[in-house]
C-alpha positions in Angstrom: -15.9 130.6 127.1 -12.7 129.4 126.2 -11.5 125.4 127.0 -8.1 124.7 126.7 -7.1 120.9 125.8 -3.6 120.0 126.1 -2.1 118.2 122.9 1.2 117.6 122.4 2.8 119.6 125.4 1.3 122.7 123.2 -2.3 124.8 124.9 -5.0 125.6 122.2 -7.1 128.1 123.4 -10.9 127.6 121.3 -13.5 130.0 121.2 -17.1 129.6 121.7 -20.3 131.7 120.4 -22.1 133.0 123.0 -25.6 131.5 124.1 -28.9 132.4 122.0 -32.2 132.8 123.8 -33.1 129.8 125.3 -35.9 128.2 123.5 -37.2 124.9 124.0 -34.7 122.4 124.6 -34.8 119.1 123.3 -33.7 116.4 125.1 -30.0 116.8 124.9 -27.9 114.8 122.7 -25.1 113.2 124.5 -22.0 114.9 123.8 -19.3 113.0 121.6 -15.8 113.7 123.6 -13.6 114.6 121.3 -10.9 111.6 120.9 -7.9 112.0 122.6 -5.0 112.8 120.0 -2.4 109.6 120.3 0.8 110.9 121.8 3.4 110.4 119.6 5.8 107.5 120.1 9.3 108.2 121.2 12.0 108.0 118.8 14.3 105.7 119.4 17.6 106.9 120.7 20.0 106.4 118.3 23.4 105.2 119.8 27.0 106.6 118.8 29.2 105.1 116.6 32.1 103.8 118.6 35.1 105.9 117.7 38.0 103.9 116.5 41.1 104.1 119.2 43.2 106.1 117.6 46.8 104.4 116.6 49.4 104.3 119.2 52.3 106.6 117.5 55.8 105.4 117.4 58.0 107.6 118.8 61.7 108.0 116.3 64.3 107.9 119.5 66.3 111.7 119.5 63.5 113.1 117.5 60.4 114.9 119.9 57.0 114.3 118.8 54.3 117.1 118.4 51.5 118.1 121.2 48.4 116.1 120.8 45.6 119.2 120.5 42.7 117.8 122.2 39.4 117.3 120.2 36.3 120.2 121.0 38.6 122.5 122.5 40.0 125.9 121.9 43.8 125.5 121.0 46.3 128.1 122.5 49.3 128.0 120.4 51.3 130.4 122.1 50.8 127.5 125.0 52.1 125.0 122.5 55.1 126.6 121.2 55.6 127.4 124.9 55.8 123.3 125.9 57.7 123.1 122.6 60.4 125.9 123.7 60.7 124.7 127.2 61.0 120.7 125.8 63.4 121.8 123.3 65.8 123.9 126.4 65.6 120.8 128.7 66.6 118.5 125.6 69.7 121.2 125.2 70.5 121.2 128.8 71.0 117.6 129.2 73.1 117.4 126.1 75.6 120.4 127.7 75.0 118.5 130.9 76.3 115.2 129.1 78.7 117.3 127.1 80.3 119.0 130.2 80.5 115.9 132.1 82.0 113.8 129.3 84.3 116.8 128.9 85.0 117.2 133.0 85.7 113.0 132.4 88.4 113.3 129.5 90.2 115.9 131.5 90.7 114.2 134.5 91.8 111.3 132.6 94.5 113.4 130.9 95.5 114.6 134.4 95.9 111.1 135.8 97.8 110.5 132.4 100.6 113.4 132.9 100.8 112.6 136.4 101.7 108.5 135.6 104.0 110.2 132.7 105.1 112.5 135.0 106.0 109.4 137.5 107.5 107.0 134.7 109.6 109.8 133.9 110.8 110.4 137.9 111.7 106.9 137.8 113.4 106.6 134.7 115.7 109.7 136.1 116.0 108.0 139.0 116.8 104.6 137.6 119.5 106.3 135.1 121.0 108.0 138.2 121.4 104.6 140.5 123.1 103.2 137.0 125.4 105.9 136.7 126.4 105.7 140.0 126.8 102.0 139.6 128.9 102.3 136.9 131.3 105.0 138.3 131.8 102.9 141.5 132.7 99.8 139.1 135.0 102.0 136.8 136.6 103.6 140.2 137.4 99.8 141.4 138.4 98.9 138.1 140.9 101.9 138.0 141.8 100.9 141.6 142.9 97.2 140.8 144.7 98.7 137.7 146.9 101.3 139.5 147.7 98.3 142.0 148.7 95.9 139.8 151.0 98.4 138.0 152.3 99.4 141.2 152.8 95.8 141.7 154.7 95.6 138.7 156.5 98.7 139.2 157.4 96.9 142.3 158.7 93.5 140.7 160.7 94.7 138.4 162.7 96.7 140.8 163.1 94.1 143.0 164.5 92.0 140.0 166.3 94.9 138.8 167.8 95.1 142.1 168.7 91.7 142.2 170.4 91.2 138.9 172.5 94.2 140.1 173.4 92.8 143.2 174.4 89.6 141.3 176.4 91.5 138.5 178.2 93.6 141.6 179.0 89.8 143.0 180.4 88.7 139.9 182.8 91.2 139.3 183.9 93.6 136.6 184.8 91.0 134.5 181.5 89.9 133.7 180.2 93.3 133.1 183.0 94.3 130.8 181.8 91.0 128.6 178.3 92.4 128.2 179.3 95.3 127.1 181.6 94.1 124.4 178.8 92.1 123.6 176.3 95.1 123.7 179.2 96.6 121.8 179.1 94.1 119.0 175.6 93.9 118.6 175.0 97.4 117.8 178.0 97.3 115.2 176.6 94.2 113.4 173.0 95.9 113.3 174.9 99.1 112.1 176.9 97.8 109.2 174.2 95.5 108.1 171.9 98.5 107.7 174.6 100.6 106.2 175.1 97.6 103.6 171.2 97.6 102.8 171.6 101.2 102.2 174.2 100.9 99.9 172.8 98.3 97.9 169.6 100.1 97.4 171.4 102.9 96.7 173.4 101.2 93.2 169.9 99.3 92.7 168.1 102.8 92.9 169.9 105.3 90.3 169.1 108.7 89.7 167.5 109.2 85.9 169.1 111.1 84.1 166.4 112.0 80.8 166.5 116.1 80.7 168.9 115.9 77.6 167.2 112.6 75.8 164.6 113.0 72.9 161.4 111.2 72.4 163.2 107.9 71.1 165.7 108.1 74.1 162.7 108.6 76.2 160.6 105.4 74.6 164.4 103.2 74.9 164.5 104.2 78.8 160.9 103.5 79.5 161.4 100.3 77.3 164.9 99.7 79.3 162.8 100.1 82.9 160.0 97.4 81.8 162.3 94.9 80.9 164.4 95.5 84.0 161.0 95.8 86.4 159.8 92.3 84.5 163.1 90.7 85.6 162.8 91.9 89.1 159.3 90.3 89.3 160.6 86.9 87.3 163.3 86.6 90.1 161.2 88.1 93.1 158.9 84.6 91.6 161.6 82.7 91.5 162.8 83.1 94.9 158.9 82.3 96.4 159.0 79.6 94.3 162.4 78.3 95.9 161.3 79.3 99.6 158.2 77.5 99.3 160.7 73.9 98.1 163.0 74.9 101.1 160.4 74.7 103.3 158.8 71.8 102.3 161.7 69.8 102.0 163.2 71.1 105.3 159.6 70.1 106.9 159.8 66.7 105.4 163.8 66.3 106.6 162.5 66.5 110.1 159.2 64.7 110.2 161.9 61.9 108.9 164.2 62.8 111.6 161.1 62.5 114.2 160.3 59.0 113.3 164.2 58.4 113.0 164.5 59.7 116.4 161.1 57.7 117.7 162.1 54.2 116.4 165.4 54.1 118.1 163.3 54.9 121.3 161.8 51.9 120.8 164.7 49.8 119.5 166.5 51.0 121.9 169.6 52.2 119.6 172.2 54.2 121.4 172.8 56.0 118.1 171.2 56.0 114.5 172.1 53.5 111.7 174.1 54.9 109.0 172.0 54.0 106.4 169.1 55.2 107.8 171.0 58.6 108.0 172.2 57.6 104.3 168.4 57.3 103.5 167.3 60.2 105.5 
């Protein structure tokens, strides 16, 4: 007969000797139970640690930071460098976004810079052209008023021409013959005081004669010339210095003659002392 007891959540299965003939039986013995095996005591569940929060990473700005690989789990590179790629084309894309629009932003400042040169220069142009006109119209009235006063001139002159002729033609031939003598004389006087300069530069101014002379003639001539060009310039001196006395005596005769002249004025004189002549 087999018993099974139960300890520990495990089943021990005990044999037992089979029965002998029965002989008297004493008066049984109470049977001891077996004492019950103490379950053992639960262990105490130990708790886990707290994990410390991990550090909140600082982020460099412009520079991406790395994929966090989760903890426990399998970790697909090909998925990371994947994230990484695609992170790395969308970074590139907004900088030739920000590139091209920077770039589209320049050029159409540049066009609205050629077209306000574009306009300066238009009006420039145009301002030069109203000046020129300006200025053509002023030089055409100015060329105007000066042809008309010369006409006006022209004109004035033959009317006076015209009427000293007609006064001449009233005065007779007798009158005209007179200016003409006097033209007449005029000219001759200017003639023969020009030929008398001529001739007196010509004796002053004689031709030299020196192909025949030596080298001591030569030195005497030159010496003869100085001394003659030295008197020239001692007279030419001279004469200055007697102008200048001329004048100023002649310019202190009539200032006298002025206040001569002024106090008879006030005296009242019909003529002028004779000593103040004498003294003048």
């Amino acid at each position: 007969k087999a018993k099974s007891f139960l300890v520990a959540e495990e089943v021990v299965e005990v044999e037992v000797a089979p029965e002998a003939a029965p002989e008297p039986e004493p008066e049984p013995e109470p049977e001891q139970e077996p004492e019950p095996v103490p379950e053992p005591e639960p262990e105490p569940e130990t708790q886990p640690e707290p994990e410390p929060e991990p550090e909140p990473e600082v982020h460099e700005e412009g520079i991406p930071s790395a994929p966090k690989i989760p903890d426990g789990e399998k970790v697909d590179f090909d998925d990371i460098q994947k994230k990484r790629q695609n992170k790395d084309l969308v970074e590139l894309q907004a900088l030739i976004d920000a590139h091209f629009e920077c770039r589209k932003k320049e050029e159409e400042e540049l066009i609205a810079l050629k077209e306000r040169i574009e306009k300066r220069r238009n009006e420039r142009a145009e301002q030069q052209r109203i000046r020129a006109e300006k200025d053509k119209e002023r030089q055409a009235r100015r060329e105007e008023e000066r042809l008309r006063k010369e006409e006006a001139d022209v004109k004035k002159r033959a009317d006076e021409d015209a009427k000293k002729k007609s006064a001449l033609s009233s005065m007779g031939s007798q009158y005209s013959s007179y200016l003409q003598k006097a033209d007449s004389k005029r000219g001759g006087k200017k003639q023969t005081e020009r030929e008398k300069k001529k001739k007196i530069l010509a004796d002053r101014r004689k031709p030299l004669n020196i192909d025949h002379l030596n080298e001591d003639k030569l030195k005497e001539k030159a010496k003869e010339l100085w001394d003659w060009m030295y008197q020239l310039e001692a007279e030419k001196f001279e004469h200055i210095e007697k102008l200048k006395r001329q004048k100023y005596e002649i310019k202190d005769v009539v200032t006298l003659a002025n206040i001569l002249v002024t106090f008879c004025w006030q005296k009242h004189y019909l003529f002028i002392p004779h000593y103040l002549l004498s003294k003048a």
